[in-house]
C-alpha positions in Angstrom: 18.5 6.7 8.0 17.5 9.3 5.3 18.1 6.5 2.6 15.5 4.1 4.6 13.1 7.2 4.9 13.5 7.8 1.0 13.0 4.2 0.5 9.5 5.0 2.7 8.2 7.2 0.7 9.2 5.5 -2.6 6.9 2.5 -1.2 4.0 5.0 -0.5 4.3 6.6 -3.8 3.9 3.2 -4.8 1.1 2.2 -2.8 -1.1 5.3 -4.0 -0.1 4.6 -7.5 -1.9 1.1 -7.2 -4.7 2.5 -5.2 -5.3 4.8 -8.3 -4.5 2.0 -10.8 -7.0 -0.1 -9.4 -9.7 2.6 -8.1 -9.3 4.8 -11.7 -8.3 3.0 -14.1 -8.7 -1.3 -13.7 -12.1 -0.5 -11.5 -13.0 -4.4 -11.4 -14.9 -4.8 -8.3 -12.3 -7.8 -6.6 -10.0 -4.6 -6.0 -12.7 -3.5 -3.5 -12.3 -6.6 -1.0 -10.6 -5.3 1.5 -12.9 -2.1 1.5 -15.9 -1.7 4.1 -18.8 -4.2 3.5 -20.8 -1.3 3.0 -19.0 -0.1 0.3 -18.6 -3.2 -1.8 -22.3 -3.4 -1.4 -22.7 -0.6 -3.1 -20.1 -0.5 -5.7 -21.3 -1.4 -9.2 -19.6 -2.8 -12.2 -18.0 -0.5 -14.5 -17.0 -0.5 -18.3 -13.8 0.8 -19.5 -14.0 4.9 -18.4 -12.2 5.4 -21.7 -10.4 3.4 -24.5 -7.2 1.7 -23.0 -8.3 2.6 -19.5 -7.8 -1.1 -18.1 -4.4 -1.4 -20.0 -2.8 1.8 -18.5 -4.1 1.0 -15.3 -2.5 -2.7 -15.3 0.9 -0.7 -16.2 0.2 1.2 -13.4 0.1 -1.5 -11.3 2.7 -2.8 -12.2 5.2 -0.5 -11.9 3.6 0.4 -8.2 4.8 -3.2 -7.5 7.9 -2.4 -9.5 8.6 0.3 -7.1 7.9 -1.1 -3.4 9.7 -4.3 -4.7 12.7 -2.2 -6.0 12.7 0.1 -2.7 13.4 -3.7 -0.7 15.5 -4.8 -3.0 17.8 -1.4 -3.2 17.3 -1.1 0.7 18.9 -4.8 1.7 21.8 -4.3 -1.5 22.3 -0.9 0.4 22.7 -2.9 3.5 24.5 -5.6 1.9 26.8 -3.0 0.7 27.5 -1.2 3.3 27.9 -4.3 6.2 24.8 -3.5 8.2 24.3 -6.0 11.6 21.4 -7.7 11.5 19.8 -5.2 14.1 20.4 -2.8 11.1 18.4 -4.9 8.6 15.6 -5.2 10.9 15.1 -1.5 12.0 15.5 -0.8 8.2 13.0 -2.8 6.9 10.8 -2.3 10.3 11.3 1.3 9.7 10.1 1.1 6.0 7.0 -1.4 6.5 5.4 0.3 9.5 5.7 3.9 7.6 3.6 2.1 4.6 1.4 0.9 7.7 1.1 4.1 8.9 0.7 5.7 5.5 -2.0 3.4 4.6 -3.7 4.3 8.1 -3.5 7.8 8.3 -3.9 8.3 4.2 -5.9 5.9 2.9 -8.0 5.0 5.7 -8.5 8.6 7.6 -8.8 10.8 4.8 -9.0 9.3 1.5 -12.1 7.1 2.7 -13.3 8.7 5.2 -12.9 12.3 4.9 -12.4 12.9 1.1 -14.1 12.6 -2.4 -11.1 10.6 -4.1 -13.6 7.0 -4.1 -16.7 8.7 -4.8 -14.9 10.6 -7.8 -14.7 7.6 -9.4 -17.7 5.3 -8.0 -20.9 8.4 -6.8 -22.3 5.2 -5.8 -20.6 4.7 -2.6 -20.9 8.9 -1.2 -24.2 7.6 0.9 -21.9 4.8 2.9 -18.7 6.6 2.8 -17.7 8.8 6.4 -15.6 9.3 9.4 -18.1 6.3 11.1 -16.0 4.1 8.5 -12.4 4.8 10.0 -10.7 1.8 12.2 -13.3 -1.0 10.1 -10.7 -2.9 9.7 -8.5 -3.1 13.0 -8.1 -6.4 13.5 -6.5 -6.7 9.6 -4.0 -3.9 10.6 -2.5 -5.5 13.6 -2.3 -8.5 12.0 -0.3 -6.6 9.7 1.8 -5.1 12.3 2.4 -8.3 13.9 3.3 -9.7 10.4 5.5 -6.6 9.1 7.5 -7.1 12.5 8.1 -11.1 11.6 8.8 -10.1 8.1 11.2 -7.8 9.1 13.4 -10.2 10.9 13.0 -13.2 8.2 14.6 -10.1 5.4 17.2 -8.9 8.0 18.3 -12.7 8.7 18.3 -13.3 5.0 20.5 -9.9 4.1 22.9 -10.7 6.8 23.5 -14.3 5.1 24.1 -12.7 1.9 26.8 -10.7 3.1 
């Protein structure tokens, strides 16, 4: 259980480091999509903040995918390893996906958009649309996350338990 929470929080490191890849450093407008309509309104194109910005931030976002792939990956050869039921897959990797669910909730969606200056740091633009009006704009997208996390879960459990 502490492994799969470690594992958690390896995936959320990961997530914030390809929010701030893509937010910082990349700042191409498609990385705003799933963002409110009000705020990819408002958004404008930028240039490069500084020499090499886009590069570093492409690195960035690629070892944030590095890092929630790897934290899968080490989670089912953990399993794998250690002869976990399929029951034990499932609450792993349902254990694992839900916290970055929750993370991206509560985090990202409570405080970094609605209650904090981390986007209009980067983009003053957007500090007109930006408030705790914003938070749950996107409900339907999360349960259909949930809803697909769960089924996810079960297709890597059923996969890990054939590899054993």
């Amino acid at each position: 259980m502490i492994l799969t929470i470690l594992l958690s929080l390896v995936m959320m490191a990961g997530l914030f480091l390809m929010l701030l890849s893509g937010v910082g450093f990349i700042q191409d407008k498609k990385f705003f999509t799933s963002a409110p309509q009000e705020v990819q309104a408002v958004v404008q194109p930028r240039e490069e903040r500084f020499p090499g910005a886009h590069a570093i931030g492409w690195c960035m976002a690629v070892i944030s995918i590095l890092m929630m792939g790897g934290a899968v990956v080490y989670g089912a050869w953990d399993g794998i390893r250690n002869g976990f039921s399929f029951g034990q897959f499932f609450a792993r990797f349902l254990i694992m996906l839900w916290g970055l669910k929750a993370y991206d909730i509560l985090f990202f969606d409570a405080f970094l958009l609605c209650r904090s200056n981390f986007f209009t740091h980067f983009y003053p633009e957007t500090k007109p649309v930006l408030g705790p009006h914003l938070f749950g704009y996107n409900k339907k997208t999360h349960l259909a996350h949930i809803v697909a996390m769960l089924i996810g879960s079960a297709v890597l459990g059923w996969v890990c338990t054939l590899l054993q």
